[in-house]
C-alpha atoms as an extended CHARMM CRD file, in Angstrom:
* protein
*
       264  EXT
         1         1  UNK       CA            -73.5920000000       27.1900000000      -25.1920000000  PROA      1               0.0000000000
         2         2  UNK       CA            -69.9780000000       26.8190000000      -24.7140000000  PROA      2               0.0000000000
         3         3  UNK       CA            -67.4050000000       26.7800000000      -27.8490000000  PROA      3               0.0000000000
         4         4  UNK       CA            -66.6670000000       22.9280000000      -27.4070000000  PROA      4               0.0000000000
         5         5  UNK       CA            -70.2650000000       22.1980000000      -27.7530000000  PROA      5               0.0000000000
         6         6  UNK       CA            -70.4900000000       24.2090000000      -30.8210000000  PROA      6               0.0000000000
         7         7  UNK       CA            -68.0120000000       22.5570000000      -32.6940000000  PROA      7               0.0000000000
         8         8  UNK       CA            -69.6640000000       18.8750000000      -31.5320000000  PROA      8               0.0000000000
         9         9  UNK       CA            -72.7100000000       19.8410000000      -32.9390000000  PROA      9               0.0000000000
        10        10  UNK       CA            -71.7000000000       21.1220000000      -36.3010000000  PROA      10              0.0000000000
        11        11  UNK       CA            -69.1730000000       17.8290000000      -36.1880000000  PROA      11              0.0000000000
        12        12  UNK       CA            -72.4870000000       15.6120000000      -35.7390000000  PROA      12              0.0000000000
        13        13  UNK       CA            -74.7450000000       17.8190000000      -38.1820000000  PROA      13              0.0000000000
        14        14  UNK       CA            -72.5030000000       17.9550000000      -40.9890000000  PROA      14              0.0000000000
        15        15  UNK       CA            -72.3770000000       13.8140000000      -42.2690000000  PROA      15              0.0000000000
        16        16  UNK       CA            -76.2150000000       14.0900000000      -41.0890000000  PROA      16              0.0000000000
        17        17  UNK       CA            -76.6330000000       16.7100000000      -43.5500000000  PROA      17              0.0000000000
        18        18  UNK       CA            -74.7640000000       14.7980000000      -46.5370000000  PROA      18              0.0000000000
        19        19  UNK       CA            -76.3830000000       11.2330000000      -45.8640000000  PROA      19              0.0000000000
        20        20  UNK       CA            -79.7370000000       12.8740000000      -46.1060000000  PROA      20              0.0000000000
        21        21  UNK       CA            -78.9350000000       15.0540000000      -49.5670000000  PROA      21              0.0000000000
        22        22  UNK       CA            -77.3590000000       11.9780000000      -50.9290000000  PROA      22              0.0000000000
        23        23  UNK       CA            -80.8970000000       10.3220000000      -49.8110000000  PROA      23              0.0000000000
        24        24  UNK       CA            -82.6400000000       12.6710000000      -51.6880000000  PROA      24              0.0000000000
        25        25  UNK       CA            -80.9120000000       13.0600000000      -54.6560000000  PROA      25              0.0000000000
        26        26  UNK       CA            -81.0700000000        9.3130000000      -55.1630000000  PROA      26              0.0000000000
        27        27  UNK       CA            -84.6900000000        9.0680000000      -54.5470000000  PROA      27              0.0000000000
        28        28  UNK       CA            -85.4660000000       12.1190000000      -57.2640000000  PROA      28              0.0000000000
        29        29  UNK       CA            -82.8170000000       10.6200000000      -59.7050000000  PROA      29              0.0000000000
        30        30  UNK       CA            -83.8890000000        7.1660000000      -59.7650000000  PROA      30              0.0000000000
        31        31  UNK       CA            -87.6150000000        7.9210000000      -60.1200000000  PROA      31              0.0000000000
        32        32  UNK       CA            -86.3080000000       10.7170000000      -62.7850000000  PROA      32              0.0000000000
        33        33  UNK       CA            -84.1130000000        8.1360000000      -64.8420000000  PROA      33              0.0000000000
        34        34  UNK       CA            -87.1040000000        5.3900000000      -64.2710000000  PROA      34              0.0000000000
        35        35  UNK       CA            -89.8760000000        7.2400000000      -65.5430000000  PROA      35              0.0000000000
        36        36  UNK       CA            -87.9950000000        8.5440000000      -68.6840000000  PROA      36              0.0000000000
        37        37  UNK       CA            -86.9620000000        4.7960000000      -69.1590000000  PROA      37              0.0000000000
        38        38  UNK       CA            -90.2530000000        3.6080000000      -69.1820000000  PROA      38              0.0000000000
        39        39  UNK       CA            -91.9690000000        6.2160000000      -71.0380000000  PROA      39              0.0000000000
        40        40  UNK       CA            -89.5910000000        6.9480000000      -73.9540000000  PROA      40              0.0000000000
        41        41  UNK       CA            -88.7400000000        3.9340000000      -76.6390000000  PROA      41              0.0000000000
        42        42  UNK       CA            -85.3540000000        2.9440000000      -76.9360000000  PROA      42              0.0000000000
        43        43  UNK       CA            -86.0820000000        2.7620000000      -80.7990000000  PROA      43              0.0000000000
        44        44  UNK       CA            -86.1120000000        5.7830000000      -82.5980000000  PROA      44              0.0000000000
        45        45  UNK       CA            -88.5100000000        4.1620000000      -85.3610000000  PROA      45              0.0000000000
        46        46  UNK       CA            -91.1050000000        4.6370000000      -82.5560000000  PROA      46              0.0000000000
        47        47  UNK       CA            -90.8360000000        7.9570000000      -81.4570000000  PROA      47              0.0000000000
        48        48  UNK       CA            -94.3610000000        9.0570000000      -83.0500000000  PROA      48              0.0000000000
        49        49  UNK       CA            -96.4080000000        6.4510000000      -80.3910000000  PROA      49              0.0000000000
        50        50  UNK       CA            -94.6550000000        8.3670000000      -77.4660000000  PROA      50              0.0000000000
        51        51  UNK       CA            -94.5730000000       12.5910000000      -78.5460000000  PROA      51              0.0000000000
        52        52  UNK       CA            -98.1710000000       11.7380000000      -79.2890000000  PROA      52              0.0000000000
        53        53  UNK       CA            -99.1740000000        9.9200000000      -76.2460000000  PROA      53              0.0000000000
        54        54  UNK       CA           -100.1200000000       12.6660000000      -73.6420000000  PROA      54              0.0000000000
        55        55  UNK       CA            -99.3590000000       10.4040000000      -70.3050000000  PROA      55              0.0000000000
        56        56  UNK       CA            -96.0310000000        9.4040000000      -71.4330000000  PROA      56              0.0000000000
        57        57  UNK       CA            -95.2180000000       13.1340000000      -72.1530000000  PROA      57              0.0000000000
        58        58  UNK       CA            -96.4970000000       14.0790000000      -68.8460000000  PROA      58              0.0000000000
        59        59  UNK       CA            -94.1690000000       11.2140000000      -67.1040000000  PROA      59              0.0000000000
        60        60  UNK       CA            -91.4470000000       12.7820000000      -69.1830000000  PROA      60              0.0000000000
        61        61  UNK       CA            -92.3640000000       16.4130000000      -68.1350000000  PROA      61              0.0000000000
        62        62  UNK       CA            -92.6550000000       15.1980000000      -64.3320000000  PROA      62              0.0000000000
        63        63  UNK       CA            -89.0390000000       13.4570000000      -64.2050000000  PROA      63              0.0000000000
        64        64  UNK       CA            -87.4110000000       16.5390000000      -66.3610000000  PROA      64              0.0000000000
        65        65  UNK       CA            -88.7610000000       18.4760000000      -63.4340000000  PROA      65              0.0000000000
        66        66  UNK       CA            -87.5680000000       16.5030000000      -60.9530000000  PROA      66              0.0000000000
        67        67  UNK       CA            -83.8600000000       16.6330000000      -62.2140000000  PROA      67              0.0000000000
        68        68  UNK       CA            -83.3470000000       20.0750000000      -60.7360000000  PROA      68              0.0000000000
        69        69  UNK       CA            -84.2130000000       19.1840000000      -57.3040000000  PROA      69              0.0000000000
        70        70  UNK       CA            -81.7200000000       16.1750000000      -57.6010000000  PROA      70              0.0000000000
        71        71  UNK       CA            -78.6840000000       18.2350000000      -58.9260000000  PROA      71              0.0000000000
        72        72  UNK       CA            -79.8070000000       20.7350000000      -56.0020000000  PROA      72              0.0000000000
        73        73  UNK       CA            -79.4760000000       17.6770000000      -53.3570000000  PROA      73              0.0000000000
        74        74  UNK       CA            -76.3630000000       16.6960000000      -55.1160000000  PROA      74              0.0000000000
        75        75  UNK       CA            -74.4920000000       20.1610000000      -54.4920000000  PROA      75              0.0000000000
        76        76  UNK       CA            -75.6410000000       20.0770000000      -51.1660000000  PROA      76              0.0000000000
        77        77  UNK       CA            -74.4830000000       16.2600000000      -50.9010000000  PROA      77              0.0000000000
        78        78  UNK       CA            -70.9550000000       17.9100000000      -52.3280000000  PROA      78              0.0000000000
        79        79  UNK       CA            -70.7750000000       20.7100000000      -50.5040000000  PROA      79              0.0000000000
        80        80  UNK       CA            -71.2710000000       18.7500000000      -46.9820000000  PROA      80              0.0000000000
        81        81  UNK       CA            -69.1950000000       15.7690000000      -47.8340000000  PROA      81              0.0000000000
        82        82  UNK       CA            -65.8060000000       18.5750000000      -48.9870000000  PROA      82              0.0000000000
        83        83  UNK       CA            -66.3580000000       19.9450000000      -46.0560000000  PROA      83              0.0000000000
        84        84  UNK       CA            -65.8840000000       17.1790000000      -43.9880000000  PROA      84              0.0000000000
        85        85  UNK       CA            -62.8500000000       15.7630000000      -46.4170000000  PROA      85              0.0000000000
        86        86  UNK       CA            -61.6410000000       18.5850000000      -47.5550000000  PROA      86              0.0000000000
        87        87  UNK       CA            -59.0010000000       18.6690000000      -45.0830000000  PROA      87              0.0000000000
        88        88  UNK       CA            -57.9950000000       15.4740000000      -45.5100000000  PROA      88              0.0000000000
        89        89  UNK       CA            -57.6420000000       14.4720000000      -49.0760000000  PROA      89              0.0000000000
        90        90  UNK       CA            -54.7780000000       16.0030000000      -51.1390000000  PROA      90              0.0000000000
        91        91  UNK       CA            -55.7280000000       18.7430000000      -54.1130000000  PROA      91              0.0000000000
        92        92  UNK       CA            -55.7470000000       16.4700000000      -56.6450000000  PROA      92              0.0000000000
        93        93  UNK       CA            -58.3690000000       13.9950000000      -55.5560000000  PROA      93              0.0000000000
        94        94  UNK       CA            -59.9580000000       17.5500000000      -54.0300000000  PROA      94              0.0000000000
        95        95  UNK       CA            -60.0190000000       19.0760000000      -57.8150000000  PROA      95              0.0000000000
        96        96  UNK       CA            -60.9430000000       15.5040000000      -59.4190000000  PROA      96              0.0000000000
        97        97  UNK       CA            -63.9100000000       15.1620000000      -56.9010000000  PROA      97              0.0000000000
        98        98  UNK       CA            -65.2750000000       19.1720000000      -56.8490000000  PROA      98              0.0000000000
        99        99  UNK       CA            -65.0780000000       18.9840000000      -60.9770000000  PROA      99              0.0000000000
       100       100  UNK       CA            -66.6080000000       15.9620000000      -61.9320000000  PROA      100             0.0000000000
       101       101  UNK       CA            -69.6720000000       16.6940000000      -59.3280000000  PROA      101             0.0000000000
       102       102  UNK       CA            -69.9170000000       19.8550000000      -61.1510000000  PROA      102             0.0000000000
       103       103  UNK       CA            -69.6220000000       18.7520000000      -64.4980000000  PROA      103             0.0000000000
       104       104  UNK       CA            -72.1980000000       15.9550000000      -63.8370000000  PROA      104             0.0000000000
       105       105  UNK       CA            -74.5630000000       18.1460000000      -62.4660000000  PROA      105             0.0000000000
       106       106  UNK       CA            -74.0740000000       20.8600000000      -65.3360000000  PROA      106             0.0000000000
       107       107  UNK       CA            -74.5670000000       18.0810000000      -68.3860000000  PROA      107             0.0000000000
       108       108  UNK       CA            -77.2880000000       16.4510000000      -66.3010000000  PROA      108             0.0000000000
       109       109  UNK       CA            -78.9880000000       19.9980000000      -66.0940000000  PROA      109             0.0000000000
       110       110  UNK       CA            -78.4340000000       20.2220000000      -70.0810000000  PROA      110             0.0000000000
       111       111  UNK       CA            -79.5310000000       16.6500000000      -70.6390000000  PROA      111             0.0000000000
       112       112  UNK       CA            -82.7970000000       17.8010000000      -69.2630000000  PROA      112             0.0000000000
       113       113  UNK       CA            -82.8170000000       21.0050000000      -71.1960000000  PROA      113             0.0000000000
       114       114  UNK       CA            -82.7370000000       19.9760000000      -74.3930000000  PROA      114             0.0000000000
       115       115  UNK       CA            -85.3010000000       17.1530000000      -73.5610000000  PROA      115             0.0000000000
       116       116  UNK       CA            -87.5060000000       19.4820000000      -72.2400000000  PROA      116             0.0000000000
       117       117  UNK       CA            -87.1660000000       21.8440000000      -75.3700000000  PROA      117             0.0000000000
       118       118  UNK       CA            -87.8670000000       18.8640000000      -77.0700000000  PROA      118             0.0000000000
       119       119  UNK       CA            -90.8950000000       17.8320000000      -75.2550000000  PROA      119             0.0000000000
       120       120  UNK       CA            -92.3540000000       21.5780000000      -75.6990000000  PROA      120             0.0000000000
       121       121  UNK       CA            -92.3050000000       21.9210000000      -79.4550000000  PROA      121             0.0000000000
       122       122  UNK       CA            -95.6520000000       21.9260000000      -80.8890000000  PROA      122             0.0000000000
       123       123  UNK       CA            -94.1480000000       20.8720000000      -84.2610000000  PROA      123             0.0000000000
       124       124  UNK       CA            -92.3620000000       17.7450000000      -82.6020000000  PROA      124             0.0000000000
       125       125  UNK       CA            -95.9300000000       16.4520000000      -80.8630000000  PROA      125             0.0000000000
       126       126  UNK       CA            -97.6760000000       16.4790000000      -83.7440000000  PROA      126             0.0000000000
       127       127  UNK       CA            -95.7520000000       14.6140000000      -86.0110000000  PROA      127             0.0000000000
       128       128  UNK       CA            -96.1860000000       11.0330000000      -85.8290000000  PROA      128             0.0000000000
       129       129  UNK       CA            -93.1600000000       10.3350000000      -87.9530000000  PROA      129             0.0000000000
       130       130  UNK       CA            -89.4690000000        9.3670000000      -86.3760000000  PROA      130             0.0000000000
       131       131  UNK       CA            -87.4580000000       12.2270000000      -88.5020000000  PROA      131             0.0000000000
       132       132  UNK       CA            -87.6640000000       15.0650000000      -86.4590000000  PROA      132             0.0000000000
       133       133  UNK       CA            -87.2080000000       13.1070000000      -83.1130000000  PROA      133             0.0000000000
       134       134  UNK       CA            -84.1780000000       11.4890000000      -84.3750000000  PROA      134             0.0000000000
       135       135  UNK       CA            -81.2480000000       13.8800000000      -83.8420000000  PROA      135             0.0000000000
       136       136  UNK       CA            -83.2160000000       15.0270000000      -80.3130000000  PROA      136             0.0000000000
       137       137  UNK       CA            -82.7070000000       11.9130000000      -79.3350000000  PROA      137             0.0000000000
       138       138  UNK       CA            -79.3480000000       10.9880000000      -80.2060000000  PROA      138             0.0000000000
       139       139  UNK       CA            -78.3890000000       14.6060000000      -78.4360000000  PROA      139             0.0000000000
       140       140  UNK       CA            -80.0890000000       13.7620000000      -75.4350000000  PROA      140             0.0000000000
       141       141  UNK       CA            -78.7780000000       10.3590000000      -75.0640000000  PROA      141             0.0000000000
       142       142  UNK       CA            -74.9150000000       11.2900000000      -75.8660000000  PROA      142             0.0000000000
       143       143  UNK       CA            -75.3130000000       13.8250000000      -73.1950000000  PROA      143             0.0000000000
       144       144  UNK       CA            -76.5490000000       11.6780000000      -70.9110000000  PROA      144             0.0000000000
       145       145  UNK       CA            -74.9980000000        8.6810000000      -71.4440000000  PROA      145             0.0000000000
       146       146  UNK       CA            -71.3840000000        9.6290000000      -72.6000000000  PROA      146             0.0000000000
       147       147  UNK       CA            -71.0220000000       12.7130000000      -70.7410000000  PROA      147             0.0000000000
       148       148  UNK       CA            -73.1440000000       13.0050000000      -67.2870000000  PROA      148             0.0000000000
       149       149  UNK       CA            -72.7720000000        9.6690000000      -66.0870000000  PROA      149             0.0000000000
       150       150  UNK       CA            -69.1210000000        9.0090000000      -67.2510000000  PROA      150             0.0000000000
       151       151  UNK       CA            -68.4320000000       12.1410000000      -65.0830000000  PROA      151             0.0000000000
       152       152  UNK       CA            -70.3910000000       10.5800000000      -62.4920000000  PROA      152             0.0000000000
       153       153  UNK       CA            -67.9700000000        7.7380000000      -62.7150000000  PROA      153             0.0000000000
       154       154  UNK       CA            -65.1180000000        9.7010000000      -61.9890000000  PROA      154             0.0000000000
       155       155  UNK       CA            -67.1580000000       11.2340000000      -59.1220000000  PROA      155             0.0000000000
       156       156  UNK       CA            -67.4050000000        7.9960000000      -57.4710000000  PROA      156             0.0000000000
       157       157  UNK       CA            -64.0660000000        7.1570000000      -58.1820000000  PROA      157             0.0000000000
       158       158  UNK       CA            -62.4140000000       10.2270000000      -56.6890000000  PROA      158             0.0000000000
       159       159  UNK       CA            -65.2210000000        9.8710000000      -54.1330000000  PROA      159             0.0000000000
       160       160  UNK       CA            -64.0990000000        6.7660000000      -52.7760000000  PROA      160             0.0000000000
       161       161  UNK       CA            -60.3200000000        7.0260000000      -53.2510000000  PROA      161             0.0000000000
       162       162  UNK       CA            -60.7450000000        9.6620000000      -50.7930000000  PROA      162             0.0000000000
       163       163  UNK       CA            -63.1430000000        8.1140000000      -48.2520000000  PROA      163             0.0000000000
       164       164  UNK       CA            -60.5710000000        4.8600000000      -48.4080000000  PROA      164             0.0000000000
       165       165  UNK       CA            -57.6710000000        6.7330000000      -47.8740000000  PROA      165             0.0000000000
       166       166  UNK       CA            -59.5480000000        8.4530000000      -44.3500000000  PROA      166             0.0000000000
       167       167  UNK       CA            -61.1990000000        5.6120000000      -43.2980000000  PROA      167             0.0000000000
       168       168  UNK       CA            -64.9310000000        6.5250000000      -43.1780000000  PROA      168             0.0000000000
       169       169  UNK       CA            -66.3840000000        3.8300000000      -44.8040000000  PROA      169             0.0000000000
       170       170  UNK       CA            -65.6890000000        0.1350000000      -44.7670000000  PROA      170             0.0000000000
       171       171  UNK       CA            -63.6700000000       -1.5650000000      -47.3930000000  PROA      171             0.0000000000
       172       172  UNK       CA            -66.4950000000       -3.6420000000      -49.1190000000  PROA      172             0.0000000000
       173       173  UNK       CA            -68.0270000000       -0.0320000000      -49.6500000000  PROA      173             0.0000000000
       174       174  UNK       CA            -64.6150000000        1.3140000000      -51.4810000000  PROA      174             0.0000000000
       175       175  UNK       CA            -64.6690000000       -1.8140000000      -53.6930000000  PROA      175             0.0000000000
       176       176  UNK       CA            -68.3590000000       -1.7160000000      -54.4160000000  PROA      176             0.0000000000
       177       177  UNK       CA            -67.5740000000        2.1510000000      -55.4690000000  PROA      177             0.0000000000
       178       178  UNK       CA            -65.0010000000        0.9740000000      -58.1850000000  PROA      178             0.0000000000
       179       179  UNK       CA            -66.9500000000       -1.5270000000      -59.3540000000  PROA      179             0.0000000000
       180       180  UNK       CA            -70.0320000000        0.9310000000      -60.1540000000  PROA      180             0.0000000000
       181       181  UNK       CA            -67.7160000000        3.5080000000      -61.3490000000  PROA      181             0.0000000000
       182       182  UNK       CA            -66.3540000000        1.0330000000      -63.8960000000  PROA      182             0.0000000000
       183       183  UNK       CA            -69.7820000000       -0.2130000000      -64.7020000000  PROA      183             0.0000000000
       184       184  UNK       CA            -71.1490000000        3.5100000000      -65.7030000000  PROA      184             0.0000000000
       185       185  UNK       CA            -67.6350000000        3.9370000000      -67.4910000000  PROA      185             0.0000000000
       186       186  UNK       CA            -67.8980000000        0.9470000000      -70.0880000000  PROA      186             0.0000000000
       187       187  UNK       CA            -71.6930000000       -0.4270000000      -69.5810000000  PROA      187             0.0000000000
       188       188  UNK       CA            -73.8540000000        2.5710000000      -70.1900000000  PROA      188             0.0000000000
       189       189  UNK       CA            -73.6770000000        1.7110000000      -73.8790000000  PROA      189             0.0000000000
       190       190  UNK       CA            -75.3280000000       -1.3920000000      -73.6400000000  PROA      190             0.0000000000
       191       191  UNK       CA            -78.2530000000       -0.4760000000      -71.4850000000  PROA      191             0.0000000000
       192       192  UNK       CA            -79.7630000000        2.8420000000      -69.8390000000  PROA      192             0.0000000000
       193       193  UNK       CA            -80.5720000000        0.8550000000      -66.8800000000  PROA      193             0.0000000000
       194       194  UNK       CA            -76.9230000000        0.9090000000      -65.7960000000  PROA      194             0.0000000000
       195       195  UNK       CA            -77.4520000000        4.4580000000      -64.9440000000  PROA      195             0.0000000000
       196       196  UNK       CA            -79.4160000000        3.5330000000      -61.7040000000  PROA      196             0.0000000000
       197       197  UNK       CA            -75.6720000000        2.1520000000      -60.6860000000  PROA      197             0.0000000000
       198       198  UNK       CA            -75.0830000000        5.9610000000      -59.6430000000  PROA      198             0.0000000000
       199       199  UNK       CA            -77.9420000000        6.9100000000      -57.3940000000  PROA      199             0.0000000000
       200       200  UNK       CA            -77.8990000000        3.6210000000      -56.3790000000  PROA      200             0.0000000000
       201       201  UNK       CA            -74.1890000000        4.0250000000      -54.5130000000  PROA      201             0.0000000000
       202       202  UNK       CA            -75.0490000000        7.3290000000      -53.8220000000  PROA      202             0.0000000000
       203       203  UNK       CA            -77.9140000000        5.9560000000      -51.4050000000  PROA      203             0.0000000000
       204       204  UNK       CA            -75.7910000000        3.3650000000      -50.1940000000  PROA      204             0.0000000000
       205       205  UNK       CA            -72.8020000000        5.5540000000      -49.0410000000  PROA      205             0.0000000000
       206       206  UNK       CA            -75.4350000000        7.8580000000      -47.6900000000  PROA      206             0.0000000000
       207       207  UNK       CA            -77.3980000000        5.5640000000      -45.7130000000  PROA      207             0.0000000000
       208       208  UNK       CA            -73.8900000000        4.1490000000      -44.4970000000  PROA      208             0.0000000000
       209       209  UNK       CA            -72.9210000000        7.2470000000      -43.3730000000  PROA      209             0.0000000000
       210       210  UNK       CA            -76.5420000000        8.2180000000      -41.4340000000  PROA      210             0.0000000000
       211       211  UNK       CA            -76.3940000000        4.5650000000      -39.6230000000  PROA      211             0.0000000000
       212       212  UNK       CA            -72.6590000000        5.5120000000      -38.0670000000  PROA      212             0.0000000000
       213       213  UNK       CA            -73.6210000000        8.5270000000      -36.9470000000  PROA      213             0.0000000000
       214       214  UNK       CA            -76.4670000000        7.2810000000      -35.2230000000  PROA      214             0.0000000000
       215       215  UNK       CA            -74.5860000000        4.7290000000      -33.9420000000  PROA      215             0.0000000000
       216       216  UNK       CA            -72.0180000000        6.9350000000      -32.5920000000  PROA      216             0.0000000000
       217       217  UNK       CA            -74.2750000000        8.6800000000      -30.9940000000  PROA      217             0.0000000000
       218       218  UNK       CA            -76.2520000000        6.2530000000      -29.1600000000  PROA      218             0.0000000000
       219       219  UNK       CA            -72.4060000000        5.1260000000      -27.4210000000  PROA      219             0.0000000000
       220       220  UNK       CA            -72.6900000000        8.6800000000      -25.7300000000  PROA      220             0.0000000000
       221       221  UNK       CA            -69.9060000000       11.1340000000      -24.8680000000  PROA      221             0.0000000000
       222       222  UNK       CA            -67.9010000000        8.3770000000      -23.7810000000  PROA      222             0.0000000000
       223       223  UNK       CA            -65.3720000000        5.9030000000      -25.8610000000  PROA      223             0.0000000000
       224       224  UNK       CA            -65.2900000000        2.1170000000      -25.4360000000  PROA      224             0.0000000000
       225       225  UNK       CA            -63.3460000000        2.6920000000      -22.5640000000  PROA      225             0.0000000000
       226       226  UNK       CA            -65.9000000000        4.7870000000      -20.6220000000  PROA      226             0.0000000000
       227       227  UNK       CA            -63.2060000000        8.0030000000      -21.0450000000  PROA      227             0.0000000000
       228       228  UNK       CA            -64.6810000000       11.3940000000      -22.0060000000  PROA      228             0.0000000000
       229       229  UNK       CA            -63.8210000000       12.5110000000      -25.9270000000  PROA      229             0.0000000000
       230       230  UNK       CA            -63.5480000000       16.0370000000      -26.8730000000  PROA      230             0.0000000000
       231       231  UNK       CA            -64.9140000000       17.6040000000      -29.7910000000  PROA      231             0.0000000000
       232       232  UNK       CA            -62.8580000000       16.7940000000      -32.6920000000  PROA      232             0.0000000000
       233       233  UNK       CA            -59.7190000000       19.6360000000      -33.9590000000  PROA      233             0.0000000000
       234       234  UNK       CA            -59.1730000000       19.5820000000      -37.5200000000  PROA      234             0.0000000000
       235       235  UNK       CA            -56.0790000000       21.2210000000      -36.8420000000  PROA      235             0.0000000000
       236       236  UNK       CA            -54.8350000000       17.5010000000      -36.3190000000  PROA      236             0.0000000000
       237       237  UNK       CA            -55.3680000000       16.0270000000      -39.4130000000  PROA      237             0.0000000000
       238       238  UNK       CA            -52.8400000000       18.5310000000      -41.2420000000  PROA      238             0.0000000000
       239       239  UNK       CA            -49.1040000000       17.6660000000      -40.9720000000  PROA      239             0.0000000000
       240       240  UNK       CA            -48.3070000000       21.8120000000      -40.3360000000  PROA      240             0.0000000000
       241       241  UNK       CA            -50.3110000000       21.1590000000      -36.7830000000  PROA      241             0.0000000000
       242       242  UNK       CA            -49.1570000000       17.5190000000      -35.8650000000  PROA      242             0.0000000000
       243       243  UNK       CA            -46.2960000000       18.7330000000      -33.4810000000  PROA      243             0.0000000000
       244       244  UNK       CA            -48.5750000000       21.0950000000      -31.5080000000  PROA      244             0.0000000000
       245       245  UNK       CA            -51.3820000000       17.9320000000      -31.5090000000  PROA      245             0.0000000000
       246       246  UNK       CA            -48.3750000000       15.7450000000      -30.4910000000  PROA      246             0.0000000000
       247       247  UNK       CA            -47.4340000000       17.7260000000      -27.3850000000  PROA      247             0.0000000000
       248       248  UNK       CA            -50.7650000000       19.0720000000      -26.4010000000  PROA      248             0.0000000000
       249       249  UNK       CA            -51.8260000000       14.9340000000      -26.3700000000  PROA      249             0.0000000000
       250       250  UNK       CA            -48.9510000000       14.1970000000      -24.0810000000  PROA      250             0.0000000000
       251       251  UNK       CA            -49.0480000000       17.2540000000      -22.0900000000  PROA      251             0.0000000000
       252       252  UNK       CA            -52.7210000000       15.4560000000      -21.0480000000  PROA      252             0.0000000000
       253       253  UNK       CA            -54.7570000000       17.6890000000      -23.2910000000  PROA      253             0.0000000000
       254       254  UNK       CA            -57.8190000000       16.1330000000      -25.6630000000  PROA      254             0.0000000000
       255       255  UNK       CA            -57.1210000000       14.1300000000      -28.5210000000  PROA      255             0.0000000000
       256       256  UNK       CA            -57.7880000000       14.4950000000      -32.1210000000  PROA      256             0.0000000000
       257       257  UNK       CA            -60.0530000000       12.3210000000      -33.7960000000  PROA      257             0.0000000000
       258       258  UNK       CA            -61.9460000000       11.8390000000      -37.1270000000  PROA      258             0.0000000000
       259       259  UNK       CA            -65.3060000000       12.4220000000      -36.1280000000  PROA      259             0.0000000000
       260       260  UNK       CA            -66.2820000000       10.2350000000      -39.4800000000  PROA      260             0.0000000000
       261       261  UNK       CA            -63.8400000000        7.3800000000      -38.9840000000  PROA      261             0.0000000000
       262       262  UNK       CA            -65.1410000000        4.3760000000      -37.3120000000  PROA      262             0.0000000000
       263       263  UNK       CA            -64.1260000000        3.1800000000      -34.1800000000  PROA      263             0.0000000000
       264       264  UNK       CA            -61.6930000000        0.2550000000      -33.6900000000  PROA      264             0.0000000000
């Protein structure tokens, strides 16, 4: 295998690879953020009628399990997505967009900590009075709520700033992305549900980007024109190489493109 066939298939793995951790994550996050919706009260008056009921403690103990194979699919969804960005965005939509998927990850890991420290005291299952599940809750749900998914907020929005300014997904998409990130920014006050806005977008984008890549695919090697494409340089998108990429294009040499950025 030759070096130019390499780079095509790590060019075509790579967004395959992102769409399908994104795809994950949402899947465990929703049916995470679901079950704990359904299964714990929203009142604390009526915590006793849930710590006591053993299968809404075991839908709570299967979602709190689930959370660390969703933060696992959304490092990998991170780490796949940077590196096909990374050289494009500038460092402060790179630090904005590394940190807040870190920091959501880290309070949603501690979100589900404390829940699950929670959910394993003997003490706390026996008692059928609200007391002792009172400041548990309001921990858990100020972690959750005005923490994780406000940093998930500025995930999106850093996330889509970023995909705008490259091109890789279609406009509607950008605008949908603000709106959600403004939804989990002011709405996640007034109901839990507005949490599912996250992996919600998160499936969305991903799916998006799994569609164009099969699409791209199924045009072949060839452009709408019927003319051969190399695999794409990176070296291009940087405005150190653009000279060299300038003359190499006119000299007759391949062109750089985006492998991400639809075609026009």
């Amino acid at each position: 295998m030759d070096d130019g066939t390499r780079v095509t298939a790590a060019v075509l793995r790579a967004p395959r690879a992102a769409a399908v951790a994104g795809i994950l994550f949402s899947v465990l996050l929703t049916v995470a953020l679901v079950l704990i919706h359904v299964s714990i009260p929203s009142e604390p008056a009526a915590a006793g009628a849930w710590l006591t009921d053993a299968h809404r403690r075991g839908a709570v103990a299967v979602a709190l399990n689930l959370v660390p194979f969703a933060g696992i699919a959304f490092l990998w969804f991170i780490g796949v997505v940077r590196d096909r960005l990374g050289q494009h965005e500038d460092r402060l939509f790179a630090t904005v967009f590394l940190g807040s998927g870190l920091l959501f990850v880290g309070m949603l890991f501690v979100t589900a900590a404390v829940a699950g420290g929670l959910l394993a005291d003997p003490a706390l299952q026996a008692s059928r009075t609200p007391e002792p599940w009172g400041p548990w809750r309001d921990i858990t749900f100020t972690l959750m709520n005005t923490y994780a998914m406000r940093m998930g907020a500025v995930f999106i929005l850093s996330t889509t700033t970023i995909a705008l300014r490259t091109g890789i997904v279609p406009r509607w998409l950008g605008v949908t992305g603000y709106v959600v990130a403004a939804a989990l920014l002011f709405g996640v006050g007034f109901s839990g549900w507005v949490n599912l806005v996250l992996p919600a977008w998160v499936m969305v984008l991903s799916v998006h980007i799994l569609l164009f890549n099969w699409a791209r695919d199924g045009r072949g090697p060839g452009d709408r024109g019927g003319r051969a494409t190399a695999a794409p340089d990176r070296c291009c998108h940087t405005a150190e190489r653009a000279a060299p990429c300038r003359a190499r294009e006119e000299g007759g040499g391949p062109t750089c493109q985006n492998s991400m950025r639809p075609s026009r």
